[in-house]
ROFI-727194 format. One record per residue (C-alpha): residue number from 1; x, z, y. Coordinates in pm, whole numbers, plus 50000, padded with zeros to 5 digits. Layout:
+------+-------+-------+-------+
| resi |    xx |    zz |    yy |
+------+-------+-------+-------+
|  NUM |     X |     Z |     Y |
...
+------+-------+-------+-------+
This chain:
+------+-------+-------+-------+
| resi |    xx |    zz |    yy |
+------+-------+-------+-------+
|    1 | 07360 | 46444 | 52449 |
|    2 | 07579 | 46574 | 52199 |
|    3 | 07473 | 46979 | 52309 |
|    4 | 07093 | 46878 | 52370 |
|    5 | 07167 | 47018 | 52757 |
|    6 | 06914 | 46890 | 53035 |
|    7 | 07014 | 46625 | 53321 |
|    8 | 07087 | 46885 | 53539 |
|    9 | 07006 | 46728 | 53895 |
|   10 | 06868 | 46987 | 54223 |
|   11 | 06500 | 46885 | 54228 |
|   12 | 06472 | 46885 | 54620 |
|   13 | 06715 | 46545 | 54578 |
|   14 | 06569 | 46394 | 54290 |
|   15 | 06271 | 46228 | 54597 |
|   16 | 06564 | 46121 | 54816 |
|   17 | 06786 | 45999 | 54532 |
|   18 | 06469 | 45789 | 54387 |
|   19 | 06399 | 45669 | 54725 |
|   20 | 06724 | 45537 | 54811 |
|   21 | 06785 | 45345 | 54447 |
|   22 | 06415 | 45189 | 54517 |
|   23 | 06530 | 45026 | 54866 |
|   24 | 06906 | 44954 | 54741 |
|   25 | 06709 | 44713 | 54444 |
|   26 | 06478 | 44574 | 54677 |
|   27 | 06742 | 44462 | 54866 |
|   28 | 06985 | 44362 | 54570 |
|   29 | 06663 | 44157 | 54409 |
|   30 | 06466 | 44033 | 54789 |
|   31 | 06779 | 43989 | 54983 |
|   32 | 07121 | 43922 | 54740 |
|   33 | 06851 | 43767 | 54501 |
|   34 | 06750 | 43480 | 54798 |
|   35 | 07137 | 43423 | 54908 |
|   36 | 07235 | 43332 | 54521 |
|   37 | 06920 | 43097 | 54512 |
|   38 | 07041 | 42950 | 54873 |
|   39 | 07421 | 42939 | 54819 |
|   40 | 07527 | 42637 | 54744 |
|   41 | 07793 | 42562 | 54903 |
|   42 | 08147 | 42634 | 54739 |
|   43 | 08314 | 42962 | 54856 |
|   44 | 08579 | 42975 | 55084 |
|   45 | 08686 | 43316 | 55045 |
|   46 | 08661 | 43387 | 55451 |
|   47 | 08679 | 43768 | 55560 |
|   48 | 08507 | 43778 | 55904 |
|   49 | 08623 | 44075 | 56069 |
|   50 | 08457 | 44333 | 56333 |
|   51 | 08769 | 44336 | 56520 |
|   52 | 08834 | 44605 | 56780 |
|   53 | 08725 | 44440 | 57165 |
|   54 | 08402 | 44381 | 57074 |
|   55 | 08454 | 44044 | 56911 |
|   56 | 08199 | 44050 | 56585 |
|   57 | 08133 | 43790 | 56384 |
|   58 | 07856 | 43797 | 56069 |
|   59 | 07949 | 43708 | 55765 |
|   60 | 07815 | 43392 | 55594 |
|   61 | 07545 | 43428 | 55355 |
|   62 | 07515 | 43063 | 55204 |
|   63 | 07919 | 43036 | 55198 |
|   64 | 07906 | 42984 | 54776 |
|   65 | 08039 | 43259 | 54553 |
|   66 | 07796 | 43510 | 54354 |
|   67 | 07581 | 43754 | 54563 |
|   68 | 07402 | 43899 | 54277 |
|   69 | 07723 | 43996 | 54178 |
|   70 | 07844 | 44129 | 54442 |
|   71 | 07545 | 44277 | 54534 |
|   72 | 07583 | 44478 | 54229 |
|   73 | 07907 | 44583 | 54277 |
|   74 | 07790 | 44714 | 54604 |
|   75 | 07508 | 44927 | 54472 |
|   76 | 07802 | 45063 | 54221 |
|   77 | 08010 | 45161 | 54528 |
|   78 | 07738 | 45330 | 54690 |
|   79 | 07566 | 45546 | 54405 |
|   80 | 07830 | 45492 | 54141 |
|   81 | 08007 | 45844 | 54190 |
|   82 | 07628 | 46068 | 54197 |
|   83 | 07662 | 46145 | 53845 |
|   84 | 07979 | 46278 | 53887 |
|   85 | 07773 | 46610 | 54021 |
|   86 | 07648 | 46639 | 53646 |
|   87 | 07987 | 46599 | 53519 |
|   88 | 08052 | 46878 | 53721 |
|   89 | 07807 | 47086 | 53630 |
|   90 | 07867 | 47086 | 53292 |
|   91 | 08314 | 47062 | 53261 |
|   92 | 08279 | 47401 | 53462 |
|   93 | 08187 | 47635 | 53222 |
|   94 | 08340 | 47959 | 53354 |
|   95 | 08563 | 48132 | 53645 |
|   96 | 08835 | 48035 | 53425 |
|   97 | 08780 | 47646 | 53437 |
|   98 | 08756 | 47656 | 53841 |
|   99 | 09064 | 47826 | 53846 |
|  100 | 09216 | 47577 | 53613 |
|  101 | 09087 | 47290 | 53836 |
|  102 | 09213 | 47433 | 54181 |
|  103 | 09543 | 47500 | 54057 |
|  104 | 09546 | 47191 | 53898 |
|  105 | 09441 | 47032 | 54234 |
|  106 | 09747 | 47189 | 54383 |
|  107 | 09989 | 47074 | 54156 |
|  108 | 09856 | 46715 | 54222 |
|  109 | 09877 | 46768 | 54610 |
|  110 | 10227 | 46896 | 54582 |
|  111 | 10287 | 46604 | 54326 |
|  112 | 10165 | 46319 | 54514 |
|  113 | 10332 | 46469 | 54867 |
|  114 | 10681 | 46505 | 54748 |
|  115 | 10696 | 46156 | 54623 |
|  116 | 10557 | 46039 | 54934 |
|  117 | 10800 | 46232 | 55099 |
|  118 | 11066 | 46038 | 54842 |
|  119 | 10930 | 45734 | 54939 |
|  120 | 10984 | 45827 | 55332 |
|  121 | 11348 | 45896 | 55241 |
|  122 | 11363 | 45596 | 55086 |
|  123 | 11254 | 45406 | 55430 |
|  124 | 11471 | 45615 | 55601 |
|  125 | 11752 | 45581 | 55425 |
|  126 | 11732 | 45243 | 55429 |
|  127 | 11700 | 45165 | 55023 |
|  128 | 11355 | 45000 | 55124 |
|  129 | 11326 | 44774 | 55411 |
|  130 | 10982 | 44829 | 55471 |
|  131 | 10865 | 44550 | 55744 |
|  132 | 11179 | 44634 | 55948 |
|  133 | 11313 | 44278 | 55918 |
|  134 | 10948 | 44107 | 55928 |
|  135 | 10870 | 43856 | 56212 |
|  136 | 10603 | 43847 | 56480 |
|  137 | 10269 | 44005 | 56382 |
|  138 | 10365 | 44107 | 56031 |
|  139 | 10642 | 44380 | 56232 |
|  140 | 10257 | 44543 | 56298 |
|  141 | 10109 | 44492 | 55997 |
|  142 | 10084 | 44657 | 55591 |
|  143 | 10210 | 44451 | 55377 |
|  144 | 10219 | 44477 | 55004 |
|  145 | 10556 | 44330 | 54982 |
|  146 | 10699 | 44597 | 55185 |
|  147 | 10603 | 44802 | 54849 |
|  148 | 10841 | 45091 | 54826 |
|  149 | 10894 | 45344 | 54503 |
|  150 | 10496 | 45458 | 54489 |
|  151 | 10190 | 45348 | 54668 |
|  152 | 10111 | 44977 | 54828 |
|  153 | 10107 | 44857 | 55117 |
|  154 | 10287 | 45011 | 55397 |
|  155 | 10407 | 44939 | 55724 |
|  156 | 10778 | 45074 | 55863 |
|  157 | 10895 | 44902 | 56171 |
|  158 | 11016 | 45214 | 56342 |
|  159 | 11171 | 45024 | 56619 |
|  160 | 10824 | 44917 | 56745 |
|  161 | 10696 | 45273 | 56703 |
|  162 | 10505 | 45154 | 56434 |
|  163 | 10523 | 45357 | 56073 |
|  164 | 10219 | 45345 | 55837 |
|  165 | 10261 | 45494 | 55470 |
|  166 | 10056 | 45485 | 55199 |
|  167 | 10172 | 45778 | 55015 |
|  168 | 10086 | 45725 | 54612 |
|  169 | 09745 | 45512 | 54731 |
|  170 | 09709 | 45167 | 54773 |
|  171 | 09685 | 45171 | 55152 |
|  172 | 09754 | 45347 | 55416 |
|  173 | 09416 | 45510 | 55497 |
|  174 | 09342 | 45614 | 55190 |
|  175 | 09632 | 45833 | 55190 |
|  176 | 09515 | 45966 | 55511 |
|  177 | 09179 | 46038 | 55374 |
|  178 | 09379 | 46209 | 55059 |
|  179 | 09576 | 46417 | 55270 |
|  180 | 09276 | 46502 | 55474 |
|  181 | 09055 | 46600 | 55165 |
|  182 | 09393 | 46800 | 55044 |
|  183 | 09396 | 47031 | 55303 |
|  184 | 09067 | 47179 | 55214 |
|  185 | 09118 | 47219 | 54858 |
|  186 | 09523 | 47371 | 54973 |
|  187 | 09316 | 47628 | 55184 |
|  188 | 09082 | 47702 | 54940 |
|  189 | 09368 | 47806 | 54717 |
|  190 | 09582 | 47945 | 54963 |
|  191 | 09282 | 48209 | 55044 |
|  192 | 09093 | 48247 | 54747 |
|  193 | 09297 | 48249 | 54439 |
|  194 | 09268 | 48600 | 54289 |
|  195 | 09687 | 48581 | 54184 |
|  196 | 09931 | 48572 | 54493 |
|  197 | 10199 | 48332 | 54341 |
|  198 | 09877 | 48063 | 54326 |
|  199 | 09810 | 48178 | 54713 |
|  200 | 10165 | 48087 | 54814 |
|  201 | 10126 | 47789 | 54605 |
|  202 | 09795 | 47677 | 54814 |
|  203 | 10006 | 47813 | 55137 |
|  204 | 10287 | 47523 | 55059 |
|  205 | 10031 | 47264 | 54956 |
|  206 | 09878 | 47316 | 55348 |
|  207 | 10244 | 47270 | 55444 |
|  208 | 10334 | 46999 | 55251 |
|  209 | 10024 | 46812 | 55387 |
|  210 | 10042 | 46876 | 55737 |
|  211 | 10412 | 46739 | 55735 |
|  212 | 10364 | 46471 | 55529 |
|  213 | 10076 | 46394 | 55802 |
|  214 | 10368 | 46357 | 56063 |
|  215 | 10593 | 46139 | 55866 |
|  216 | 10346 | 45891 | 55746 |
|  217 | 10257 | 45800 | 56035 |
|  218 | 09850 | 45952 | 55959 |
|  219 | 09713 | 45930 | 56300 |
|  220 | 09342 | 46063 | 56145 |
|  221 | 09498 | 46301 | 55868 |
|  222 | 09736 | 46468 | 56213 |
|  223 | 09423 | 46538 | 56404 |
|  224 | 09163 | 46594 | 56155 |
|  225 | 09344 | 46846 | 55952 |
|  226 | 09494 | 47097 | 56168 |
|  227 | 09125 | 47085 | 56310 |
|  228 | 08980 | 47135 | 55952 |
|  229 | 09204 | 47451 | 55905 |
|  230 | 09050 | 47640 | 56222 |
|  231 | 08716 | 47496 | 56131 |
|  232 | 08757 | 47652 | 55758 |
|  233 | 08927 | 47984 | 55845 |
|  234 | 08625 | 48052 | 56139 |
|  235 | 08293 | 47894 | 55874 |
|  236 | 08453 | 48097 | 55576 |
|  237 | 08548 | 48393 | 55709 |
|  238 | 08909 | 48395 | 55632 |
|  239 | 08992 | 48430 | 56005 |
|  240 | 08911 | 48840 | 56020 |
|  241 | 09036 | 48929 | 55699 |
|  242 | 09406 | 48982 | 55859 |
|  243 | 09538 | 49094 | 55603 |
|  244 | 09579 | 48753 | 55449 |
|  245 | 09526 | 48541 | 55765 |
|  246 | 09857 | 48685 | 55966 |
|  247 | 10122 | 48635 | 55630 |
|  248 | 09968 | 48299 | 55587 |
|  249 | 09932 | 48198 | 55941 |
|  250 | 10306 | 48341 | 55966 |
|  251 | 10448 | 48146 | 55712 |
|  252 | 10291 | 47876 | 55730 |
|  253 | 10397 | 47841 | 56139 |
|  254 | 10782 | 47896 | 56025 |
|  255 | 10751 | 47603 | 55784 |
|  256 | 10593 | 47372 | 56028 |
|  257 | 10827 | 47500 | 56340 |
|  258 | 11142 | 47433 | 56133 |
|  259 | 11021 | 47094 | 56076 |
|  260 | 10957 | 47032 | 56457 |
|  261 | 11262 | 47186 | 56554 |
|  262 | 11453 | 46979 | 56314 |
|  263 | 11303 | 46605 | 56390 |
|  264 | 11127 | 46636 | 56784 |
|  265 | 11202 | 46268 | 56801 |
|  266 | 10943 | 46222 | 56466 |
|  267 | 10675 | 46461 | 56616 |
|  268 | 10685 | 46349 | 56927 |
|  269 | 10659 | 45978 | 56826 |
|  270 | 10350 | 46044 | 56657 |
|  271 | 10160 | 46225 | 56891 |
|  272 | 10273 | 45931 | 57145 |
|  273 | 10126 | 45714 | 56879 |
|  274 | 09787 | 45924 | 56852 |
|  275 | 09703 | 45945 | 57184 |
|  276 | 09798 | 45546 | 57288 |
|  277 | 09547 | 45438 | 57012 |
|  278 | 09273 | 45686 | 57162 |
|  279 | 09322 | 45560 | 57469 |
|  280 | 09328 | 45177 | 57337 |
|  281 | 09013 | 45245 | 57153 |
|  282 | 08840 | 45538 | 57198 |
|  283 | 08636 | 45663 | 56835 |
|  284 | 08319 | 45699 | 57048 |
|  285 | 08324 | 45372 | 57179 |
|  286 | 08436 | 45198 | 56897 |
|  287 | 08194 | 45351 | 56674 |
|  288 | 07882 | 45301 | 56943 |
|  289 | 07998 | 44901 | 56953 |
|  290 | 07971 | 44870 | 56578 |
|  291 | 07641 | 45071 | 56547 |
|  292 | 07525 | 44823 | 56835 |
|  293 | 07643 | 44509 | 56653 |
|  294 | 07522 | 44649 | 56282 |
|  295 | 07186 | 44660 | 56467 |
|  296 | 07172 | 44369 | 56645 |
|  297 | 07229 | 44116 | 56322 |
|  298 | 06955 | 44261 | 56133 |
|  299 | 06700 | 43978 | 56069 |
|  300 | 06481 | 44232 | 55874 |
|  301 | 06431 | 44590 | 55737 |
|  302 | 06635 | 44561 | 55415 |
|  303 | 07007 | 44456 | 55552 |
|  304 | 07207 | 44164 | 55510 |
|  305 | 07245 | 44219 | 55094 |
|  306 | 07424 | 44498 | 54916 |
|  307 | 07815 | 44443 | 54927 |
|  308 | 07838 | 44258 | 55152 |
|  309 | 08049 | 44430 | 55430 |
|  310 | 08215 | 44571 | 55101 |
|  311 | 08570 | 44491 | 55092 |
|  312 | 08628 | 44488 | 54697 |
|  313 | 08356 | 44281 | 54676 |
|  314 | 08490 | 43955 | 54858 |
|  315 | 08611 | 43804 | 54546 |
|  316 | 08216 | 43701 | 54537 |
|  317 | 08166 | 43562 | 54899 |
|  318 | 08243 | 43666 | 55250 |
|  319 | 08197 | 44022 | 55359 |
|  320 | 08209 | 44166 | 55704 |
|  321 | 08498 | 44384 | 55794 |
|  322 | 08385 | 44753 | 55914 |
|  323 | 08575 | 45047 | 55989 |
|  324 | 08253 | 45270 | 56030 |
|  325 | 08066 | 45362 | 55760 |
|  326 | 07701 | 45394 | 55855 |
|  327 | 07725 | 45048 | 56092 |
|  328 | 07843 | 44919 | 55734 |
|  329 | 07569 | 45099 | 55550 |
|  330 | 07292 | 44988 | 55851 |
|  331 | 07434 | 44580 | 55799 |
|  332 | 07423 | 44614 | 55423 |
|  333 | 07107 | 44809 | 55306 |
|  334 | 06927 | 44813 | 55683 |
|  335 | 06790 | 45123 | 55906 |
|  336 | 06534 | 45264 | 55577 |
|  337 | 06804 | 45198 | 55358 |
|  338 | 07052 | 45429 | 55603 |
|  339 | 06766 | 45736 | 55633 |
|  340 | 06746 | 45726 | 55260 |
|  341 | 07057 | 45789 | 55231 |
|  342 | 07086 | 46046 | 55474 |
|  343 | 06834 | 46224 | 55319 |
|  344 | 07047 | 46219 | 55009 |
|  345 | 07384 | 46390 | 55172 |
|  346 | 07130 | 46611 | 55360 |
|  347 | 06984 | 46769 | 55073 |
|  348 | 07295 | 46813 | 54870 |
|  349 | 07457 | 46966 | 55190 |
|  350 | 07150 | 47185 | 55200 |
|  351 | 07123 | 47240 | 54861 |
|  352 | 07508 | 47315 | 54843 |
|  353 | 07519 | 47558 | 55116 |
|  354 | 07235 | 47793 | 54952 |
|  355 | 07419 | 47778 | 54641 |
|  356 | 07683 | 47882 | 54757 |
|  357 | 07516 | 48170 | 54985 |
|  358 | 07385 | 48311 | 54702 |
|  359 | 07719 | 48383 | 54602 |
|  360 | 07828 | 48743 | 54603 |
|  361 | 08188 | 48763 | 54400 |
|  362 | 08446 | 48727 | 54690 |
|  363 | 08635 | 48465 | 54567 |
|  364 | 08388 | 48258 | 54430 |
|  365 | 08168 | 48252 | 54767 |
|  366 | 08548 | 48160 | 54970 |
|  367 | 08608 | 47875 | 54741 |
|  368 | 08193 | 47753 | 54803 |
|  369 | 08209 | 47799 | 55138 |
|  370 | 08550 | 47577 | 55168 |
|  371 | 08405 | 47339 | 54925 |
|  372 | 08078 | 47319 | 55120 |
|  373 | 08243 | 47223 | 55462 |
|  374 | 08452 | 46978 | 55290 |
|  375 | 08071 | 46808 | 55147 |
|  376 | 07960 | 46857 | 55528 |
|  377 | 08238 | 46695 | 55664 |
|  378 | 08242 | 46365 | 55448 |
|  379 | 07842 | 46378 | 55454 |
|  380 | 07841 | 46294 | 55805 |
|  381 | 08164 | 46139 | 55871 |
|  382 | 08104 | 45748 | 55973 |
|  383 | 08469 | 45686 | 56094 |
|  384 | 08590 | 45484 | 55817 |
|  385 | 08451 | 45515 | 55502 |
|  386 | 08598 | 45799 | 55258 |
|  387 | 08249 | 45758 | 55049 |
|  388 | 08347 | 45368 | 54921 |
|  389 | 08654 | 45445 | 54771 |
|  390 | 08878 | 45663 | 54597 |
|  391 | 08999 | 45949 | 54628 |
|  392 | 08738 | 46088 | 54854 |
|  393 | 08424 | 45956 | 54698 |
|  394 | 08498 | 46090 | 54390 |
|  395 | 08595 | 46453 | 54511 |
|  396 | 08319 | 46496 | 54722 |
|  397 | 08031 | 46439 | 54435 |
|  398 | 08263 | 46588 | 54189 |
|  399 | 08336 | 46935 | 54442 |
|  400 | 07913 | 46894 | 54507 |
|  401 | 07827 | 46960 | 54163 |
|  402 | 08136 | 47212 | 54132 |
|  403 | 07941 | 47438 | 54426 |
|  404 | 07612 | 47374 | 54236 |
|  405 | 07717 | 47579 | 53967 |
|  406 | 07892 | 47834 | 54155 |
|  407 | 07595 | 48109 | 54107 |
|  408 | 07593 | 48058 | 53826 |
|  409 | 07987 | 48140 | 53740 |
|  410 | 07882 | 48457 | 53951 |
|  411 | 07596 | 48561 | 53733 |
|  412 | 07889 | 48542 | 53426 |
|  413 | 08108 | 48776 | 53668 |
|  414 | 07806 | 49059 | 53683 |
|  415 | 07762 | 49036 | 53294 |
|  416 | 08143 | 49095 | 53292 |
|  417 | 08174 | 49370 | 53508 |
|  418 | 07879 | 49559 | 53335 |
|  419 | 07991 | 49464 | 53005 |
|  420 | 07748 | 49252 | 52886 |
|  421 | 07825 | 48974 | 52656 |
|  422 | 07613 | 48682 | 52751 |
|  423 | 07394 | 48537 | 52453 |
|  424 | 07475 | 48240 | 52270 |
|  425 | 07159 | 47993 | 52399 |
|  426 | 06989 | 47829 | 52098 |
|  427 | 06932 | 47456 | 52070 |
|  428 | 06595 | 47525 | 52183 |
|  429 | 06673 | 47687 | 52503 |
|  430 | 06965 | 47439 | 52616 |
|  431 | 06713 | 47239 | 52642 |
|  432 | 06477 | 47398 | 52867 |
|  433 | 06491 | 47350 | 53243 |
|  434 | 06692 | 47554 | 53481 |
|  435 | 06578 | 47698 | 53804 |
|  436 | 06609 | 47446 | 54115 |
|  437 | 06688 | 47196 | 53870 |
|  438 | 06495 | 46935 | 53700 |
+------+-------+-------+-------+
């Protein structure tokens, strides 16, 4: 407001966007709106859960508390982050500000993993107990009183094989999802920074992330991110430019092989760990059952009520407990409510990619196309749900609106090389519309 610019938002997604806010208040006002007039009964504060054999049970609408309220607190969890694109567009101003914010990125990763891996020698060590001592079903279960040095809840009963950290993060899978989201933005430095100390800086962020994978226990972050890598290095690219593939691939190897070598017992517990729960619950099935059950409960086309298989918003009745997101999206907002907003991550992940396509300064196009898969990955994702909380939801509308303005930075980068100063824009032209923007 204060520099007159437009509200810079891609017009193909302005339909979509519109679209899905529409259905989200028809719901908050036609479905939360009839619970608060029906709920009159005091609250309870019960969290029915969608627990893993197939045993689902719905969550009680006229059990008391406030569903307008927590209706809106759902709507802020699902479209609360979208103007973080804007933000975006405008706090990156030049080449020199997404430099700043990668390495900046990396000293956060490298940050948050050593005192994670404090916090591990801390366990280890035995200066925090952890749930070593706990009885019965808490020796398998996070607890917030297990607290130790940084981070929440965790769980660290390595007798019974069972060893769940939470890093800095509140929980355990949110530190998964960090480490997850880390080892795009490591690679992205690793292979794109234009100074070589900042490349070997992005090289130790990948290995700080992949061991810190193994010793929290990260049974999604250890198979999603090694995967990631060979996705990234094949989508962007990096894997036939040699010349900084083999040093990184080499070094990178030697960190990660000393580490084996050094604790097989910790490696080999994990992937023990990995493949029992695949074979206890397979992803597929698990996430077929819940799309199944999400489907089945529907008693209409606009959900059960926004928030309310939202965990942060049980303080305001009872909530259903997913661990997919679009089964949680399908129970909340219903099947039109879902397509709107996959018509929303479609079009940014559209919109993204030919952004970043249109990229032709080497660097900038590596750290777009890294960026981009990291928006295609979360866009689709449904196992768990990185989009509801932090950190993920806020990196991937935040990195969105960073690739949006990606040609942009390049058209600064041709000015530069041909020595053009760019022209101070008047008031009057900041505030006329950009191309593919509205």
């Amino acid at each position: 407001r204060r520099e007159n610019l437009p509200l810079l938002i891609p017009k193909r997604l302005v339909a979509p966007l519109a679209i899905l806010l529409v259905l989200c208040l028809f719901t908050l006002v036609f479905v939360n709106g009839m619970q608060q007039l029906s709920a009159t009964n005091p609250l309870e504060g019960t969290l029915y859960a969608a627990a893993e054999g197939g045993l689902y049970e719905d969550a009680d609408v006229s059990a008391g508390g406030n569903p307008i309220l927590m209706g809106i607190l759902g709507l802020k969890v699902l479209m609360g982050y979208i103007p973080l694109i804007v933000c975006a567009y405008y706090l990156i101003r030049d080449k020199k500000d997404l430099l700043f914010l990668t390495r900046m990125t990396l000293a956060i990763i490298l940050t948050c993993c050593g005192l994670a891996f404090v916090q591990y020698l801390f366990l280890k060590t035995g200066r925090c107990e952890g749930t070593r001592f706990a009885q019965g079903a808490n020796l398998f279960r996070a607890s917030l009183e297990a607290k130790c040095f940084v981070g929440g809840s965790l769980l660290y009963s390595p007798d019974q094989g069972q060893i769940r950290l939470p890093g800095t993060f509140v929980a355990p899978w949110q530190w998964g999802w960090f480490l997850i989201s880390a080892g795009f933005f490591s690679f992205a430095s690793a292979f794109s920074d234009p100074l070589a100390r900042w490349r070997t800086i992005g090289l130790l962020s990948m290995a700080s992330v992949f061991v810190m994978a193994v010793l929290s226990g990260q049974r999604i972050a250890l198979a999603v991110v090694p995967v990631s890598i060979g996705v990234l290095l094949v989508l962007t690219g990096q894997v036939v430019n040699l010349k900084r593939f083999i040093p990184a691939a080499v070094i990178l190897a030697i960190v990660l092989g000393v580490a084996s070598v050094n604790n097989p017992a910790i490696v080999q517990e994990r992937v023990d760990s990995f493949q029992s729960r695949w074979e206890a619950s397979p992803p597929q099935r698990f996430i077929t059952d819940q799309f199944r059950w999400a489907l089945g409960v529907q008693e209409g086309i606009l959900g059960k009520g926004l928030g309310r298989a939202t965990n942060s918003a049980r303080v305001f009745g009872d909530t259903a407990f997913f661990e997919t997101y679009y089964p949680k999206l399908i129970y909340e907002i219903g099947p039109l409510g879902v397509l709107a907003f996959l018509a929303v991550v479609t079009v940014l992940t559209i919109e993204t990619f030919r952004a970043y396509r249109s990229v032709k300064e080497r660097n900038l196009r590596s750290y777009g196309a890294s960026f981009w898969v990291f928006v295609l990955l979360i866009s689709y994702n449904t196992y768990y749900y990185p989009l509801d909380v932090d950190p993920v939801a806020v990196y991937y509308w935040f990195f969105a609106g960073v690739v949006l303005k990606l040609p942009e930075l390049d058209r600064q980068e041709k000015l530069a090389v041909q020595g053009i100063e760019e022209p101070k824009a008047s008031k009057k032209r900041k505030r006329l519309k950009r191309a593919g923007f509205s």
